[in-house]
C-alpha positions in Angstrom: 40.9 101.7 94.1 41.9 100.5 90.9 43.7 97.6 92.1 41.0 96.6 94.8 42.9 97.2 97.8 41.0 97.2 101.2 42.3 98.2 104.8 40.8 96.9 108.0 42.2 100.3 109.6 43.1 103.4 108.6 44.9 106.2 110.9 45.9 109.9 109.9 46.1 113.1 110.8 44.6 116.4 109.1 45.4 116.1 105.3 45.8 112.4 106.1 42.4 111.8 107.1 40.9 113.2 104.7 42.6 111.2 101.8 42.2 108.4 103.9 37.8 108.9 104.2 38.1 109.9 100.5 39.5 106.6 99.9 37.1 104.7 102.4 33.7 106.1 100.7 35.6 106.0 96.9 35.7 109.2 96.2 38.3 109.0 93.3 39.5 112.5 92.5 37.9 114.2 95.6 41.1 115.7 97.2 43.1 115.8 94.3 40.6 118.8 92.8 41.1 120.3 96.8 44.4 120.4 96.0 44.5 121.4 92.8 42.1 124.6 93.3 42.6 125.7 96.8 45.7 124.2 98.7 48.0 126.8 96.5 45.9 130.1 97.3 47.3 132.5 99.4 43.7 133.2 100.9 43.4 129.7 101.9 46.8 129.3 103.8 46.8 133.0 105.6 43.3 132.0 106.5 44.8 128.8 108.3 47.4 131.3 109.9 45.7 134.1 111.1 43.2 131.5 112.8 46.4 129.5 114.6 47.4 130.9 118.2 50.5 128.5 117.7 51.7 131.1 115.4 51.0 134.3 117.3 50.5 135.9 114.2 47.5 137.8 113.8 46.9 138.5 109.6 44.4 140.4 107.7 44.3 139.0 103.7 41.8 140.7 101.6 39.5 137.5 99.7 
């Protein structure tokens, strides 16, 4: 953003797509704060868990 880079086409998966919309619309900072605030709780990654068959792990993490 600050050096006025533009793509014509942007592909990415999970994580990915999300900085990449954030980046599309200008949303300096957006996933950064994400991040920062939420990627690191334990809540947030057990919730990701539990919810995943892949895993066969069923969890219960208080909030």
């Amino acid at each position: 953003m600050d050096h006025d880079i533009h793509f014509d086409l942007g592909i990415g998966i999970s994580a990915g797509s999300a900085n990449l919309a954030s980046f599309a619309a200008g949303q300096r900072g957006r996933n950064y704060q994400f991040y920062m605030e939420y990627a690191f709780r334990k809540q947030y990654m057990a919730a990701l868990l539990a919810q995943s068959p892949a895993f066969g792990v069923h969890l219960s993490v208080p909030a």
